[in-house]
Backbone as a chain_set.jsonl record, in Angstrom:
{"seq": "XXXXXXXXXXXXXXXXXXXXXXXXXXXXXXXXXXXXXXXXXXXXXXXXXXXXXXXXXXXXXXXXXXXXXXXXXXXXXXXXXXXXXXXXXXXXXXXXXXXXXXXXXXXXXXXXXXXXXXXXXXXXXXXXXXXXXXXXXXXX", "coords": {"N": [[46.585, 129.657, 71.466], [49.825, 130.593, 71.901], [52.729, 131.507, 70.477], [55.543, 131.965, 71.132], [58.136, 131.709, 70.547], [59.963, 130.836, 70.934], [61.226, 127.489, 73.175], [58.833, 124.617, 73.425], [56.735, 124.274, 76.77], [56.547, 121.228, 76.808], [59.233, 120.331, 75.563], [60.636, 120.978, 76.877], [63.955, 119.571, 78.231], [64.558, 118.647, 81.697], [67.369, 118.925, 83.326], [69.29, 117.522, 85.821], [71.357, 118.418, 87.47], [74.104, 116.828, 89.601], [76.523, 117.282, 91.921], [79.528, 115.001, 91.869], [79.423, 112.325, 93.331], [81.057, 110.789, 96.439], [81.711, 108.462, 96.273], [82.238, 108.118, 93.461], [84.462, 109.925, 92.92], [86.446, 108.486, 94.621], [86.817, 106.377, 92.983], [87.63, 107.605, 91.136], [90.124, 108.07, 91.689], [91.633, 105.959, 92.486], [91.773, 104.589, 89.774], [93.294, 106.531, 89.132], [95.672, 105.728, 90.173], [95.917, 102.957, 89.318], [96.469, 104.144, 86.364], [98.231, 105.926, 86.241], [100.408, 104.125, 87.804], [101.28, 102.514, 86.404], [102.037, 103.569, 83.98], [104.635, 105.057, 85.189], [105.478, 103.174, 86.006], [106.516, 101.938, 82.964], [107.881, 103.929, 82.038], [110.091, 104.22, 83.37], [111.282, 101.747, 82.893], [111.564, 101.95, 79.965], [113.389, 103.858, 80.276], [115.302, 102.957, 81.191], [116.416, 100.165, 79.46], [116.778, 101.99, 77.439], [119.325, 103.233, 78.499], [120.86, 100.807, 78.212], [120.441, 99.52, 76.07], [122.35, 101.827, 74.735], [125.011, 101.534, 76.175], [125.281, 99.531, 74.959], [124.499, 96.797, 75.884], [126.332, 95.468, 77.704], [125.84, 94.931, 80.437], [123.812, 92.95, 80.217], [122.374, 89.726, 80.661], [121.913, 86.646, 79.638], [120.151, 83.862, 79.916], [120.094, 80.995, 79.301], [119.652, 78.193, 80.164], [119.648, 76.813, 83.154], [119.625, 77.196, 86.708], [116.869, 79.978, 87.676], [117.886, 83.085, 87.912], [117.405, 84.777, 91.14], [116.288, 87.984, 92.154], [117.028, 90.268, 94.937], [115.443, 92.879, 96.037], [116.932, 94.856, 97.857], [119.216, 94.879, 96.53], [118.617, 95.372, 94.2], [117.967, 98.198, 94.849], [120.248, 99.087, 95.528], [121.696, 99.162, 93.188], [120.765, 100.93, 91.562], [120.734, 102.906, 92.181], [123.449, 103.519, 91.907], [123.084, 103.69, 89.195], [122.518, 101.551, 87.485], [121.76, 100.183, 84.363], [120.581, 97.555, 83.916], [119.304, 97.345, 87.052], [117.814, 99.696, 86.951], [115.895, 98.829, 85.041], [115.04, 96.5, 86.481], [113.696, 97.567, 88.771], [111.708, 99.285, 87.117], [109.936, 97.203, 86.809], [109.3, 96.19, 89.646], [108.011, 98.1, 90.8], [105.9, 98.084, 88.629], [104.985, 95.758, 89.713], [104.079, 96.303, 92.468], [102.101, 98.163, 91.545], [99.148, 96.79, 91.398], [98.816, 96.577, 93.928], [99.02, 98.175, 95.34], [96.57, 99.975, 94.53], [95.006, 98.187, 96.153], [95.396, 98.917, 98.223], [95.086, 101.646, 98.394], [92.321, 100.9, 98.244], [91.449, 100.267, 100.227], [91.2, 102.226, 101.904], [89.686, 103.931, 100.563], [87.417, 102.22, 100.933], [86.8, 102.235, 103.887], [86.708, 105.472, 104.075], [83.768, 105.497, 102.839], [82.596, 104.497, 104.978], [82.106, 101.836, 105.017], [82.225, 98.669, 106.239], [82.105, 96.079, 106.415], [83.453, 95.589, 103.189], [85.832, 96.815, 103.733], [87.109, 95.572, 105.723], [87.629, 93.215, 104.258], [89.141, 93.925, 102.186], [90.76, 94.675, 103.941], [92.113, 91.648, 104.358], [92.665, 91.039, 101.651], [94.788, 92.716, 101.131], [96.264, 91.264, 102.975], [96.824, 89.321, 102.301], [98.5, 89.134, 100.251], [100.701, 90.898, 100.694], [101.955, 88.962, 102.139], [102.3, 87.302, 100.33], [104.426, 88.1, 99.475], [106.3, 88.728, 100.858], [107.127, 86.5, 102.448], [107.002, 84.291, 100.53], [108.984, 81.795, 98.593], [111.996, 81.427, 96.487], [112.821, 78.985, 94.439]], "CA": [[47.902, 129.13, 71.519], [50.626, 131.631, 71.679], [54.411, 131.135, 70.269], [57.029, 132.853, 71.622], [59.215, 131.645, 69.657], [61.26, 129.389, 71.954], [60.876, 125.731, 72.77], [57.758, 124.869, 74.114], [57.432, 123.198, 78.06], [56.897, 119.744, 76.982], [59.725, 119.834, 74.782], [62.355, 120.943, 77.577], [64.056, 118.511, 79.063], [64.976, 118.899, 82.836], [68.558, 118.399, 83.938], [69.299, 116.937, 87.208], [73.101, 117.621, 87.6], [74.08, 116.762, 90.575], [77.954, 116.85, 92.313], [79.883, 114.06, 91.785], [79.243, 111.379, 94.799], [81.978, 110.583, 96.815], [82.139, 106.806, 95.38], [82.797, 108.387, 91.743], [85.498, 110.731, 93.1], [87.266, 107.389, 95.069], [86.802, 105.54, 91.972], [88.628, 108.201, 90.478], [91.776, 107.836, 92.343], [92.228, 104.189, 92.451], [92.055, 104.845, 88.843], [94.572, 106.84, 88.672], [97.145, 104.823, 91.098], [96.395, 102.324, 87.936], [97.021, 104.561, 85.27], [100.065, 106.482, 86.679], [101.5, 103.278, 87.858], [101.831, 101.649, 85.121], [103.156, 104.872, 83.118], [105.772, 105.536, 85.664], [106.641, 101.539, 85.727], [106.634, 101.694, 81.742], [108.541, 104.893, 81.844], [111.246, 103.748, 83.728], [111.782, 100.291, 82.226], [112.083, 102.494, 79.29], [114.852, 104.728, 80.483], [116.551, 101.304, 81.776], [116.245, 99.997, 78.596], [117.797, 102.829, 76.663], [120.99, 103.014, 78.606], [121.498, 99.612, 78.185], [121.254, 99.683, 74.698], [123.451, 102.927, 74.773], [125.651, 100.853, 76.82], [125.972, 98.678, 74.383], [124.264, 95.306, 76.3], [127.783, 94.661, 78.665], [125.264, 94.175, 81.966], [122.802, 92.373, 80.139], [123.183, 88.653, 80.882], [120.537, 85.833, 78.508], [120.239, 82.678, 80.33], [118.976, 80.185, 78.515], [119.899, 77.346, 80.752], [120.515, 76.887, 84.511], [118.642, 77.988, 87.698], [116.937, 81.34, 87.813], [118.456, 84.264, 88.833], [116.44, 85.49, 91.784], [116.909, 89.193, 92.475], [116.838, 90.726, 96.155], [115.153, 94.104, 96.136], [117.518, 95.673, 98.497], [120.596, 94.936, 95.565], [118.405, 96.271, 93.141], [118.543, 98.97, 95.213], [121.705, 99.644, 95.46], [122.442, 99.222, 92.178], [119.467, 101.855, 91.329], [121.314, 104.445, 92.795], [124.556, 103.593, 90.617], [122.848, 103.928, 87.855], [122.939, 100.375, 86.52], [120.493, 100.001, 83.429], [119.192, 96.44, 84.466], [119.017, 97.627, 88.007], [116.438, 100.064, 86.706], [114.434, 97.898, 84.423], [114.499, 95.664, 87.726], [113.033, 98.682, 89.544], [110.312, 99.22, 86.87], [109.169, 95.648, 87.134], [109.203, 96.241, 90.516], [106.63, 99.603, 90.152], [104.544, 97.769, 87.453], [103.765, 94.428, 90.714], [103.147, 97.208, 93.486], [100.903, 98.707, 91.089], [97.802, 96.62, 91.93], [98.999, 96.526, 95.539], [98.705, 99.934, 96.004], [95.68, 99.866, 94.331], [94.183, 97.625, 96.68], [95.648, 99.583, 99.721], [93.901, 102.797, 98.167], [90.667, 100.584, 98.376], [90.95, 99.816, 102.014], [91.151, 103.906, 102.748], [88.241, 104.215, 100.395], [85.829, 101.852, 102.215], [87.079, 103.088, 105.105], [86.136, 106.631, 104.241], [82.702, 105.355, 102.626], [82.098, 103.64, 106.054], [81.472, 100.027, 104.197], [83.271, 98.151, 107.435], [82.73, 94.77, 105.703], [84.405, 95.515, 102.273], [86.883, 97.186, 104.258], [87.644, 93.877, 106.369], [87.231, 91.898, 102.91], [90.231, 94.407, 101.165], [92.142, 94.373, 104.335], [92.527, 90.438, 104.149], [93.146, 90.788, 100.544], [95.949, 93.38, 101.429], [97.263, 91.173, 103.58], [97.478, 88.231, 101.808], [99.478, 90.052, 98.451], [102.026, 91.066, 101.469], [102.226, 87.71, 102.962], [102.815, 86.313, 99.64], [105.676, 88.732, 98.801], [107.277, 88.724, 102.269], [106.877, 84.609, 102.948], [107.479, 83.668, 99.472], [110.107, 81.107, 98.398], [112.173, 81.604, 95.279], [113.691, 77.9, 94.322]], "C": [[48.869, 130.189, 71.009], [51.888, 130.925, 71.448], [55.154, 132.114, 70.203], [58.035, 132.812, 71.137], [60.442, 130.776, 70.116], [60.611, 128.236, 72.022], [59.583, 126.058, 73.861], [57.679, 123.705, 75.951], [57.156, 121.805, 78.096], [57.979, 119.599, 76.07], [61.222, 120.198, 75.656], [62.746, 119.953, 78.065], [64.733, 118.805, 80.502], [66.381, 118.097, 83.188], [68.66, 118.573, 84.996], [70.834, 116.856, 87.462], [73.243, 117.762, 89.416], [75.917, 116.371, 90.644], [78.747, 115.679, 92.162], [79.953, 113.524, 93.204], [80.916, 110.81, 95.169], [82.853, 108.961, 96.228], [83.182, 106.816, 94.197], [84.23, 108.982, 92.017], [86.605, 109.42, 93.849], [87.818, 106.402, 94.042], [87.895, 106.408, 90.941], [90.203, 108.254, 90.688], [91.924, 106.395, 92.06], [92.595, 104.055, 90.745], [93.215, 105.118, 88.138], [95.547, 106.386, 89.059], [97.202, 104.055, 89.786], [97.088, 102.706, 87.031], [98.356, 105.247, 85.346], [101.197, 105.219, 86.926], [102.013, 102.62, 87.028], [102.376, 102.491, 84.105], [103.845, 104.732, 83.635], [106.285, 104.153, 85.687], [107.284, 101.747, 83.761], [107.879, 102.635, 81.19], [109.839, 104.51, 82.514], [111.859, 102.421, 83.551], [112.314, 101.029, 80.592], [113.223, 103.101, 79.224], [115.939, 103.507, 80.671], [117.456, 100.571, 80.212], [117.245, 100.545, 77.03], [118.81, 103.074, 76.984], [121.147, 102.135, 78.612], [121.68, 99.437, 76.649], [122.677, 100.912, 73.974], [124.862, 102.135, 75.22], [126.462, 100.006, 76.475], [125.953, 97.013, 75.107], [125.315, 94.824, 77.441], [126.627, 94.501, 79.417], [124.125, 93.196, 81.457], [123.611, 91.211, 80.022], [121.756, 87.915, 80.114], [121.29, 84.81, 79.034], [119.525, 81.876, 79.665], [118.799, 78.446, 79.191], [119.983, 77.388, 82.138], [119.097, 77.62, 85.529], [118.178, 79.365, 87.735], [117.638, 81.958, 88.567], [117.646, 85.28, 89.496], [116.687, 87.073, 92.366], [116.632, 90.053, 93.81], [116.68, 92.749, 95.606], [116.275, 94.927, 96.245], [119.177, 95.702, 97.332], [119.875, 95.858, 94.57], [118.352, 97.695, 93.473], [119.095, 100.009, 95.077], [122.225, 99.58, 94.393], [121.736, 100.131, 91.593], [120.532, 103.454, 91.532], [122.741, 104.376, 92.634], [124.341, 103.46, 89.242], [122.833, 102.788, 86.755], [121.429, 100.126, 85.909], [119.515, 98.895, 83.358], [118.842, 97.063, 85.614], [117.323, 98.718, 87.505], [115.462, 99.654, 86.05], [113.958, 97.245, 85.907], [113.357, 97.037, 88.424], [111.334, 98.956, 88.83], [109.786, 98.354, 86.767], [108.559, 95.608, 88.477], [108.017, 97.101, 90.884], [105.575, 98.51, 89.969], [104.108, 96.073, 88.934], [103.497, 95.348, 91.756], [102.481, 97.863, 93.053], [99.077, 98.357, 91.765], [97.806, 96.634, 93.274], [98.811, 97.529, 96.111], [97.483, 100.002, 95.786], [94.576, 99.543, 95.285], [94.492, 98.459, 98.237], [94.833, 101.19, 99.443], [92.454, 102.297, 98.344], [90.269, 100.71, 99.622], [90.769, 101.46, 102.29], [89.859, 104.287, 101.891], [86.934, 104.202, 100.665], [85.972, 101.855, 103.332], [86.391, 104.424, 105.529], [84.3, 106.774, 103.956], [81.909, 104.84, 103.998], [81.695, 102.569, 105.674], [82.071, 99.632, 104.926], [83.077, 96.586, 106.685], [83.843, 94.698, 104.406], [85.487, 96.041, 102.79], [87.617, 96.031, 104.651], [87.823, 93.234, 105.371], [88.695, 92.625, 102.447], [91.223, 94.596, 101.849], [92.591, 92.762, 104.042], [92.951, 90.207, 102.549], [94.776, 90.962, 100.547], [96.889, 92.149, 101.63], [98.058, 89.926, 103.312], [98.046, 88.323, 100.483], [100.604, 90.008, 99.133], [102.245, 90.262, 101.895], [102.976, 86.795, 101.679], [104.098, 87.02, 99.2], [106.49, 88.536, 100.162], [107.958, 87.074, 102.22], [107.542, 84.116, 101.448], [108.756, 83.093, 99.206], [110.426, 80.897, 97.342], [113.193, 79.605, 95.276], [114.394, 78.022, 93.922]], "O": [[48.777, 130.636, 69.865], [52.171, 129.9, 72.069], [55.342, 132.954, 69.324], [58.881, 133.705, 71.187], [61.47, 130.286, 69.648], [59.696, 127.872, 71.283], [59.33, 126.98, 74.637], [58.369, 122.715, 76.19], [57.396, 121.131, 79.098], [57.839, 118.511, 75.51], [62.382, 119.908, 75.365], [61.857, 119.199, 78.461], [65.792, 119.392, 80.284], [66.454, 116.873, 83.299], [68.255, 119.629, 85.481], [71.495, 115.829, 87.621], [72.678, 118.524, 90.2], [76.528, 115.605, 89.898], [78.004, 114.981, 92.852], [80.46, 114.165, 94.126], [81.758, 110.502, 94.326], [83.999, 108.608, 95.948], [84.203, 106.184, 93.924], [85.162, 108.533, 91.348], [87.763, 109.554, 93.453], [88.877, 105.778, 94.115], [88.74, 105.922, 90.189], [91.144, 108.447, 89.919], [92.563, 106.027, 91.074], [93.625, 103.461, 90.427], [93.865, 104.591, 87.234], [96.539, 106.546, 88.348], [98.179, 104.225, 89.057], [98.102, 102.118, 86.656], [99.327, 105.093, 84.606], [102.356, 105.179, 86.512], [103.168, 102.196, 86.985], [103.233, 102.015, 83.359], [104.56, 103.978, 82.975], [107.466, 103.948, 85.406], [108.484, 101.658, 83.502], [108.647, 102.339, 80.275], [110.778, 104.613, 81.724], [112.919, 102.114, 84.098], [113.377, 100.647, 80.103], [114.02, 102.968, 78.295], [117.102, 103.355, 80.298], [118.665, 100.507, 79.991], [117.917, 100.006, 76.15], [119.623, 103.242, 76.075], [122.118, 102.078, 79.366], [122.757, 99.258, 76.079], [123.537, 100.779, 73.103], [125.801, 102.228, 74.43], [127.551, 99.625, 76.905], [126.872, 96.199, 75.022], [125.065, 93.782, 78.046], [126.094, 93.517, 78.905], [123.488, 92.624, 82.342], [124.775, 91.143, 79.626], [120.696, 88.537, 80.029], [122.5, 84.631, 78.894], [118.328, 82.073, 79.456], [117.97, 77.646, 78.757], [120.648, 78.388, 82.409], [118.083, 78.244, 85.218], [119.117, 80.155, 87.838], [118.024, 81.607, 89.682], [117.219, 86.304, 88.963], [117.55, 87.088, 93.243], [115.64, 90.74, 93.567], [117.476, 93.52, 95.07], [116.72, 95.601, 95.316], [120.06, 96.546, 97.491], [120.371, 96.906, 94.158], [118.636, 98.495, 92.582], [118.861, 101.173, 94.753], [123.402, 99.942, 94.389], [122.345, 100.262, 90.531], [120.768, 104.557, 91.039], [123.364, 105.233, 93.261], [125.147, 103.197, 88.35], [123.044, 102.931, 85.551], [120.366, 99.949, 86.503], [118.332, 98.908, 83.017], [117.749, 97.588, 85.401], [116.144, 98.438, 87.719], [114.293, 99.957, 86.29], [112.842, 97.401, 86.401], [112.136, 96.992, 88.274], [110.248, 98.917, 89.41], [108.618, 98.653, 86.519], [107.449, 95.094, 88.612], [107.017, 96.521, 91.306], [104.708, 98.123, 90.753], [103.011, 95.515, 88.919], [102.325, 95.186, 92.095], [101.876, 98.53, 93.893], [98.222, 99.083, 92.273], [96.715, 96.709, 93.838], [98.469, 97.726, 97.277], [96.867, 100.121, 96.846], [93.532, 100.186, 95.394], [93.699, 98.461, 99.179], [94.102, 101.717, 100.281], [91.518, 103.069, 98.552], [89.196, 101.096, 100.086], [89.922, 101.702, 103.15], [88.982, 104.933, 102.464], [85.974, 104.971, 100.718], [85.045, 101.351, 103.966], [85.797, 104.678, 106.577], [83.585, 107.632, 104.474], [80.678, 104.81, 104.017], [80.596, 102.291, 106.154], [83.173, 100.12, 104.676], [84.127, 95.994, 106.435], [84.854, 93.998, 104.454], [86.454, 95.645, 102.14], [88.581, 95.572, 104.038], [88.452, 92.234, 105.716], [89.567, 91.767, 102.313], [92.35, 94.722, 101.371], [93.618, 92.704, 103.366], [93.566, 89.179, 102.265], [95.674, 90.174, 100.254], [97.879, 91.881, 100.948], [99.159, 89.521, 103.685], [97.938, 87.38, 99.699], [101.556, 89.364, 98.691], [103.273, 90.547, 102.509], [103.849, 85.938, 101.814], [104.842, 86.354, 98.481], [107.583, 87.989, 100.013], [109.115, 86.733, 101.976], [108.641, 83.562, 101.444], [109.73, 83.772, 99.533], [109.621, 80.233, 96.689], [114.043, 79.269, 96.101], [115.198, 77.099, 93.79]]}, "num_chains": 1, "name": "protein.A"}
């Protein structure tokens, strides 16, 4: 029995690395649509936020009574791009619910690219019923 002075070959252990599989790398994006979206919603409800307190509260309105006040995208908008400090909280609210929506529209191109044609069919009908309920939907 000779010692060489290094480890001996039942005591190596064999590593098996292997590329990351395309699954892991898909899984990695959808990931990140999560984690970015919800920063860049959080981040811009923040900025909203701070010129309104800068602002000094004038556009902020506290209902505490009375029918909601339902807000049409296309105003928030337009008020986005005058710079109005609810308008951009509205906006990152807006971010932070197409977050998982995107999410789920990154899935469909994932099992798409995996070739899975059922979960594909399964995450388009999800899709399409998120957009059906935002389109169709009735604010009272």
């Amino acid at each position: 029995m000779s010692d060489s002075g290094g480890p001996s070959e039942s005591s190596q252990a064999v590593i098996d690395v292997q590329p990351p599989s395309k699954s892991a790398h898909i899984e990695y994006i959808v990931s990140n649509v999560l984690r970015y979206g919800v920063l860049l919603s959080f981040l811009v409800i923040l900025i909203g936020s701070v010129m309104l307190f800068v602002q000094g509260g004038q556009a902020a309105t506290v209902r505490l009574t009375g029918a909601p006040n339902p807000h049409d995208p296309a105003q928030v908008l337009s008020d986005l791009f005058r710079a109005q400090p609810k308008a951009i909280i509205d906006f990152g609210l807006m971010l932070l619910i197409a977050t998982p929506v995107m999410r789920v529209a990154v899935s469909v191109i994932a099992f798409l690219v995996e070739e899975d044609f059922v979960y594909t069919m399964v995450t388009l009908f999800v899709l399409a019923v998120l957009l059906a309920s935002f389109f169709l939907g009735a604010v009272e």
